[in-house]
C-alpha positions in Angstrom: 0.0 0.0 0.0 2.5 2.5 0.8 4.7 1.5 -2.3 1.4 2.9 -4.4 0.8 5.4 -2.4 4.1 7.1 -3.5 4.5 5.9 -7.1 1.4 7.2 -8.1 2.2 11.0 -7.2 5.6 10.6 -8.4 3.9 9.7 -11.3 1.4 12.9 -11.8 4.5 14.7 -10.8 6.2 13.1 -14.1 3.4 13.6 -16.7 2.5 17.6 -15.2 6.4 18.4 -15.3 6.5 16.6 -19.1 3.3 19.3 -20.2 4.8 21.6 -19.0 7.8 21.5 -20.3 6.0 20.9 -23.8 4.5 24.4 -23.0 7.0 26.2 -22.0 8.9 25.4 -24.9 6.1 26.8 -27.0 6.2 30.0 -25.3 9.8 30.1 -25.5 10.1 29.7 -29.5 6.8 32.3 -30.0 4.6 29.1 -31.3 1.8 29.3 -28.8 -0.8 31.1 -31.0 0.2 28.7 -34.3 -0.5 26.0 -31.5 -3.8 27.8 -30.9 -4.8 27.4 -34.6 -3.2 24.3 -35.1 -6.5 23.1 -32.2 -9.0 24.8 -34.8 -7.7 22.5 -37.4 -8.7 19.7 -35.8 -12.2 20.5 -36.2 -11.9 21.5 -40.0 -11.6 25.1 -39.4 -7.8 26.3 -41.0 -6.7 30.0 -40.4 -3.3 30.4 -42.2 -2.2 33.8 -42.1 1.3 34.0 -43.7 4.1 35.9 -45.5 5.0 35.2 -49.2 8.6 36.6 -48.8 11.5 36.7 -51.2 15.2 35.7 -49.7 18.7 36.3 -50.8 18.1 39.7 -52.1 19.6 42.2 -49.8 23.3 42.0 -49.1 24.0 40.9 -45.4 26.9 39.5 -43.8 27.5 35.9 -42.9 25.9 35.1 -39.4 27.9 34.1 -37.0 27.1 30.9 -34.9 28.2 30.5 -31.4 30.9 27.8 -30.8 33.5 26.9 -33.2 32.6 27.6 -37.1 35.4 24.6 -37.6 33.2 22.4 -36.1 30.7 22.8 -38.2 29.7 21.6 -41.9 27.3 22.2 -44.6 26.4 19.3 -46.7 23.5 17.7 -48.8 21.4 15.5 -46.3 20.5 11.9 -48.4 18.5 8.5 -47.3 21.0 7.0 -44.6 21.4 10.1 -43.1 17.2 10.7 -42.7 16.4 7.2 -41.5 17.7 8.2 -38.0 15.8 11.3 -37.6 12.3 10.7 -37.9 11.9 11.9 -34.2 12.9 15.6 -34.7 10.2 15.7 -37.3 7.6 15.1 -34.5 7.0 12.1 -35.7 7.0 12.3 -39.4 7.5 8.8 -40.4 11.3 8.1 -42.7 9.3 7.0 -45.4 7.7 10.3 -45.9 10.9 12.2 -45.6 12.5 9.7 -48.2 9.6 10.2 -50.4 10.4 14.4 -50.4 13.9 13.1 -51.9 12.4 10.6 -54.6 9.9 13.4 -55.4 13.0 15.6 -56.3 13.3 18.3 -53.4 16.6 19.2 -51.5 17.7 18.3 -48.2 20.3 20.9 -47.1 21.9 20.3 -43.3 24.4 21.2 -41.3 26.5 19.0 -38.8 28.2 19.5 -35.8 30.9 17.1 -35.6 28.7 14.3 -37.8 25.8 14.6 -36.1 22.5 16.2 -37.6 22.0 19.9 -35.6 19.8 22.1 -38.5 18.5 21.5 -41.3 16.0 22.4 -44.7 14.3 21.4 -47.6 14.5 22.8 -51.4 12.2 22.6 -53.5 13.8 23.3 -57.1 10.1 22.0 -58.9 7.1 24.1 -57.7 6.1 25.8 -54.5 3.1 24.3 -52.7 1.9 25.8 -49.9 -1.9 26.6 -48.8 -3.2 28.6 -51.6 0.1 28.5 -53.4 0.4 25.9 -55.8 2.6 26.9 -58.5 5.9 25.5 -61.4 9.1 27.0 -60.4 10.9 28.8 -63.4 14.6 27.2 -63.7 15.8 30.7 -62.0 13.6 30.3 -58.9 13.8 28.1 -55.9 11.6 27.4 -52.9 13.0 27.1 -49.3 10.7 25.6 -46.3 10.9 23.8 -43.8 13.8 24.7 -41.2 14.0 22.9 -38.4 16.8 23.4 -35.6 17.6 20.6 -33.3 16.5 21.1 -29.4 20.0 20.9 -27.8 21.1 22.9 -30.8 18.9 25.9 -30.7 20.2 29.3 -29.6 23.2 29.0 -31.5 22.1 31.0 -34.4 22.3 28.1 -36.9 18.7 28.8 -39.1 20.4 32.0 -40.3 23.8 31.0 -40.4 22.0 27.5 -42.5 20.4 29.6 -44.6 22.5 31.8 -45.6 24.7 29.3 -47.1 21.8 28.4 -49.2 21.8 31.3 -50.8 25.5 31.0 -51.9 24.4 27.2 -53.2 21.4 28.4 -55.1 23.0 31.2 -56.5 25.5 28.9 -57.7 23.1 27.1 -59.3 21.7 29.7 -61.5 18.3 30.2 -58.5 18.9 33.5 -58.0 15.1 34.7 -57.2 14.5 32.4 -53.8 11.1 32.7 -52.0 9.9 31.4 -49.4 6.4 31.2 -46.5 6.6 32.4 -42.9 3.7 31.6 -41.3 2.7 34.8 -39.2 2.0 32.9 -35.8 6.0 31.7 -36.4 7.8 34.3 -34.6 11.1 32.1 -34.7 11.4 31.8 -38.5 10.0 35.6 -38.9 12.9 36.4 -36.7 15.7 34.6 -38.5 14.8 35.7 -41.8 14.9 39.1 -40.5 18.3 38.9 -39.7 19.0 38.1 -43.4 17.5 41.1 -44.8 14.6 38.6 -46.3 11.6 41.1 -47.9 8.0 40.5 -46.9 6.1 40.7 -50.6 2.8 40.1 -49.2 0.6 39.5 -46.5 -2.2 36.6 -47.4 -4.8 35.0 -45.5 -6.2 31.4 -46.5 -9.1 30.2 -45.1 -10.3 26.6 -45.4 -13.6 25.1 -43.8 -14.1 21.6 -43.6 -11.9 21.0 -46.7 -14.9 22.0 -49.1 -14.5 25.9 -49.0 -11.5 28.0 -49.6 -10.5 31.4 -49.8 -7.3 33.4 -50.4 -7.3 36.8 -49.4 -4.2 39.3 -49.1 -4.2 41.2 -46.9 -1.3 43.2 -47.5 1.5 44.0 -50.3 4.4 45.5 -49.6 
């Protein structure tokens, strides 16, 4: 009796300290509102306010990460390296990230000492986001989805990441690079404010129950 009388506590303990971590987190990267609409969703209501913005236009120096740049490499991310990183995708499963390959887009990361600690996606085909749905011209290229490893964050790696896209693309021949911020994500708002990245418009899509859909913007700039 007084074995359960403790372990179930310490268990409540365990599971209030785990949400609220989870929330605290949100709060810290600016995502609590997109978390708010991301609830709405789940009754077939979707609210996507967001930027259309163009990247890699104004000049701006390299950012600087903290620790040591040496340490540090940028390379093209392929199969073996995604099969082991389904978790920081919140559970996106390795087949779908494989699939994004086959289909043709770009996995760009950077490592820290061999192991995974940001990384993006390219899209060098069309842009598909929301309301968007449209062929990329073979000057054009579409960047989405940045993600920064938990025990990697705070070192300023998104911009530093990004950044070095640019150079790639531009290499390339995709010198006009756009790109979505979502307006709830203050985090990705914020790093691609520190690359000189131009807002172009301000759009608002609206989807009820998957059968009506509007795009209205808002805002150009």
């Amino acid at each position: 009796m007084n074995k359960k009388n403790i372990s179930l506590p310490a268990l409540g303990k365990k599971r209030e300290g785990t949400l609220l971590k989870k929330i605290l987190s949100k709060f810290k990267h600016g995502l609590v509102l997109q978390a708010i609409r991301n609830q709405l969703a789940r009754f077939g209501i979707v609210l996507t306010p967001y930027y259309w913005v163009q990247e890699g236009i104004n000049s701006t120096e390299e950012p600087k990460i903290k620790g040591t740049i040496s340490d540090y490499k940028v390379e093209f991310l392929d199969a073996e390296d995604l099969k082991d990183i389904d978790e920081i995708f919140h559970g996106y499963p390795v087949a779908r990230l494989i699939a994004d390959l086959n289909s043709g887009k770009i996995c760009l990361g950077l490592k820290h000492n061999d192991e995974i600690a940001s990384l993006m996606w390219i899209n060098l085909n069309e842009c598909s986001f929301s309301s968007i749905n449209k062929p990329l011209k073979a000057d054009e290229a579409y960047l989405t989805s940045m993600h920064t490893i938990e025990s990697f964050r705070g070192n300023n790696l998104a911009p530093f990441l990004r950044y070095k896209s640019y150079e790639i693309l531009k290499k390339m021949g995709r010198d006009k690079i756009y790109s979505v911020s979502e307006f709830f994500n203050s985090s990705a708002i914020r790093y691609k404010q520190k690359l000189n990245a131009k807002n172009l418009k301000l759009v608002l899509y609206i989807e009820l129950f998957k059968r009506l859909k509007w795009s209205i913007t808002l805002k150009t700039y």
